[in-house]
C-alpha positions in Angstrom: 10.9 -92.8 -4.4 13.7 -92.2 -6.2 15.8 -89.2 -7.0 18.7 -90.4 -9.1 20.9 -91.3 -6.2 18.9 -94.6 -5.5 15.7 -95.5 -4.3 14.5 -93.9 -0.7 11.8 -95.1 1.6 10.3 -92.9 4.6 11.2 -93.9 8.0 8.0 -95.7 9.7 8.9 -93.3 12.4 6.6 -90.5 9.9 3.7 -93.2 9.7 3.5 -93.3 13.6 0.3 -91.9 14.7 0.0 -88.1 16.8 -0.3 -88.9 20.5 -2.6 -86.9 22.7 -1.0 -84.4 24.8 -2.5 -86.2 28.1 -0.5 -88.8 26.8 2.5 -86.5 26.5 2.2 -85.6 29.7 2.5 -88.6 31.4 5.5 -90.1 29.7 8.6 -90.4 31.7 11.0 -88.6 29.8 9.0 -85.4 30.3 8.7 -85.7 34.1 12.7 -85.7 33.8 12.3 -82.7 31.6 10.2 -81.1 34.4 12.6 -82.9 37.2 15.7 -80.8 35.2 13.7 -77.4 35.0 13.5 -77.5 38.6 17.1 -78.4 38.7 17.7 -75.2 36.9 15.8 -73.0 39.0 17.7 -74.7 42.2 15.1 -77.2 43.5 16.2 -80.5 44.2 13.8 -83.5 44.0 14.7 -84.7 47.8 13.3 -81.1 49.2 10.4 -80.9 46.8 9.1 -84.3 48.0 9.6 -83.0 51.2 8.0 -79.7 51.0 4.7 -82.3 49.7 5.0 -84.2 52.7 5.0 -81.6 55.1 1.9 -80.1 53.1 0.2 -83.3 53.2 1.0 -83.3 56.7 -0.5 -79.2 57.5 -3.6 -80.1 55.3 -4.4 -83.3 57.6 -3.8 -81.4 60.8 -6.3 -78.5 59.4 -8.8 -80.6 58.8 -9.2 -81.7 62.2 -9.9 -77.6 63.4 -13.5 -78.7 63.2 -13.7 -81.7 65.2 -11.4 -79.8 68.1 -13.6 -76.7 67.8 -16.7 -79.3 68.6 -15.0 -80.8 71.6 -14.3 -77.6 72.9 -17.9 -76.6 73.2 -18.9 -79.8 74.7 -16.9 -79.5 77.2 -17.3 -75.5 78.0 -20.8 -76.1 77.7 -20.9 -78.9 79.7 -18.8 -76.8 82.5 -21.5 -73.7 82.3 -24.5 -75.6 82.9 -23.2 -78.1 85.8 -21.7 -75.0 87.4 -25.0 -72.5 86.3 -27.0 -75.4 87.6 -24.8 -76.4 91.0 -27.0 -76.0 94.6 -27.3 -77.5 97.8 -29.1 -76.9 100.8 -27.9 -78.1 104.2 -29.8 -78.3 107.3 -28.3 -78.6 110.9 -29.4 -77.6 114.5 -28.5 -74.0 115.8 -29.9 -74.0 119.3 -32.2 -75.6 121.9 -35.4 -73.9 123.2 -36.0 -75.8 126.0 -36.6 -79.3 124.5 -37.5 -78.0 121.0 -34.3 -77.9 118.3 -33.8 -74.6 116.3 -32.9 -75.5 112.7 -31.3 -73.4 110.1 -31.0 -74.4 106.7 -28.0 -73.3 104.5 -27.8 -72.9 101.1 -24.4 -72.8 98.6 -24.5 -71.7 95.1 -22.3 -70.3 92.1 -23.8 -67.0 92.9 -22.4 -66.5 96.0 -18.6 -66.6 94.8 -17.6 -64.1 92.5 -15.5 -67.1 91.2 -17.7 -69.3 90.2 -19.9 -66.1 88.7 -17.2 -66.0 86.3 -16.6 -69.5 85.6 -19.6 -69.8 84.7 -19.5 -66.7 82.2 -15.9 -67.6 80.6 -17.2 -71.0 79.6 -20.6 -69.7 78.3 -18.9 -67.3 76.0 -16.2 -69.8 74.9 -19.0 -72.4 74.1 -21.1 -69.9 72.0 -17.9 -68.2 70.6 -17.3 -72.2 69.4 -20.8 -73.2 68.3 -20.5 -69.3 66.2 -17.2 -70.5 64.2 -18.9 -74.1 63.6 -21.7 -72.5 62.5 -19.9 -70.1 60.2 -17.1 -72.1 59.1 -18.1 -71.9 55.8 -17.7 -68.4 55.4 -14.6 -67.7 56.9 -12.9 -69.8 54.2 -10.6 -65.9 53.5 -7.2 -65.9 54.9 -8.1 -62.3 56.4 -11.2 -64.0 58.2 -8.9 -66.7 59.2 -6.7 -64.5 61.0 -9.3 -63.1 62.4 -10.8 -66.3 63.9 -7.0 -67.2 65.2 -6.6 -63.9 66.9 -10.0 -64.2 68.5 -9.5 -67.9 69.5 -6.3 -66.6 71.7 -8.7 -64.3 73.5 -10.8 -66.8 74.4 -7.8 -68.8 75.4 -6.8 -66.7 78.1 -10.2 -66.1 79.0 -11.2 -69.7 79.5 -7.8 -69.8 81.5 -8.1 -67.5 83.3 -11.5 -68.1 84.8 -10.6 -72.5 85.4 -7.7 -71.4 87.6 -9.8 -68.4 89.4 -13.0 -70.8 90.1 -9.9 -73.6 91.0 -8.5 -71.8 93.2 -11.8 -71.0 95.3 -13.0 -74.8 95.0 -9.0 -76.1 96.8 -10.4 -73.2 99.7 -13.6 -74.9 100.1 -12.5 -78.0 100.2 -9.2 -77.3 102.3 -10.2 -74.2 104.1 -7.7 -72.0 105.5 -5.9 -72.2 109.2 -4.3 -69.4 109.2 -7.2 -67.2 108.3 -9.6 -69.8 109.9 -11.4 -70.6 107.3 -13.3 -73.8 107.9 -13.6 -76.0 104.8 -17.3 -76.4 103.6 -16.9 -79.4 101.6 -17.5 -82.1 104.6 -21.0 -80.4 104.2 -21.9 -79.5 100.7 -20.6 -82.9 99.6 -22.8 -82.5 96.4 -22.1 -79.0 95.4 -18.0 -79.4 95.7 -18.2 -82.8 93.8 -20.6 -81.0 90.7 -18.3 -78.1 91.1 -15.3 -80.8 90.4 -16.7 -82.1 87.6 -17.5 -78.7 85.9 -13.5 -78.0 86.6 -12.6 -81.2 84.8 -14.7 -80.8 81.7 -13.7 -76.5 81.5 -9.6 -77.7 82.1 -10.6 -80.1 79.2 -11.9 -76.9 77.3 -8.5 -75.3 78.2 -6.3 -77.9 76.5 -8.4 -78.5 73.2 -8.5 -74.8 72.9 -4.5 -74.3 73.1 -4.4 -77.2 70.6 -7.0 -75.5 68.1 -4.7 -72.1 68.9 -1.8 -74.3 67.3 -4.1 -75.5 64.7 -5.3 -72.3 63.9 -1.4 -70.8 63.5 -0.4 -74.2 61.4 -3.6 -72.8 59.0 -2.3 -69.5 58.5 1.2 -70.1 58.2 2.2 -69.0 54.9 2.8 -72.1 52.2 5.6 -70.2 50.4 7.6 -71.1 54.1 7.0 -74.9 53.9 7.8 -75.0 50.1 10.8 -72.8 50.2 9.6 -70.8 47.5 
């Protein structure tokens, strides 16, 4: 072209062709763009990537609520019915009738210690409190049901606590007795019934410490975000 001051040609930079704005997007100079509007608004790149990190980190740790909240009522289930279930019957000589022996036969169950009557409760509700959530998980996807859940999964908590160190504390007199209130121990007798009744503490102490990890869980979930990020 020319325009009486010599001949002109168009730069070859107005023959390139439009790119895409995916394309855009992804070109470095516009992540530094982005990289200075944080800058601007006081972010720095090290504490971004490490607000990520530690959200990678709190997403990983929710996703194993589930898996926790299925442990738990295997093992409070598993403590309800070997403690519901726990009986023995033992038979020994009373007296003599001239040549003939008198026999008695004694019995030990849950049912006859308060204890173990609520052992037996705390670890049934815990379980079907659990098997509930699983159930429902689906649903209580809100941050309001969430909160809910975490509030209620305290309660159960102490409740599951409280009833492994009350049926504990019986099963160390049964096995141990008590001199100074001579209390014999029962345990050289009803072998069976203290060693279920061991096993069903084991598996419900289990349930105690899964549950106090879901608790923490459960508070890591409902933490708010904009407290990681610093936003």
């Amino acid at each position: 072209m020319s325009n009486g001051f010599g001949s002109w040609t168009p730069s070859p930079l107005y023959n390139l062709p439009k790119i895409s704005a995916p394309i855009i997007q992804n070109l470095p100079h516009i992540q530094f763009l982005d990289q200075l509007m944080d800058l601007e608004k006081g972010k720095k790149p090290s504490e971004q990537a490490a607000a990520c990190r530690i959200m990678q980190a709190k997403d990983k740790l929710i996703t194993l609520q589930p898996v926790v909240r299925a442990c738990v009522f295997l093992a409070t289930a598993v403590a309800a019915v070997i403690m519901g279930l726990n009986k023995q019957s033992y038979t020994t000589v009373v007296a003599i009738v001239g040549t003939r022996p008198v026999t008695q036969t004694f019995t030990a169950k849950f049912k006859d210690t308060p204890a173990f009557v609520f052992f037996v409760i705390a670890n049934a509700i815990a379980s079907g409190y659990n098997l509930m959530v699983l159930v429902t998980r689906r649903i209580l996807q809100r941050r309001v049901q969430s909160l809910s859940v975490h509030l209620l999964d305290m309660v159960i908590l102490t409740l599951l606590a409280t009833g492994s160190a009350t049926a504990a504390s019986m099963a160390q007199l049964g096995k141990n007795g008590n001199l100074h209130a001579r209390w014999n121990p029962i345990c050289d007798k009803f072998g069976s019934f203290c060693n279920h009744g061991g096993i069903a503490l084991v598996s419900s102490f289990i349930g105690v410490a899964l549950m106090l990890a879901l608790n923490l869980l459960s508070a890591a979930a409902n933490s708010p975000r904009s407290n990681v990020t610093g936003q």
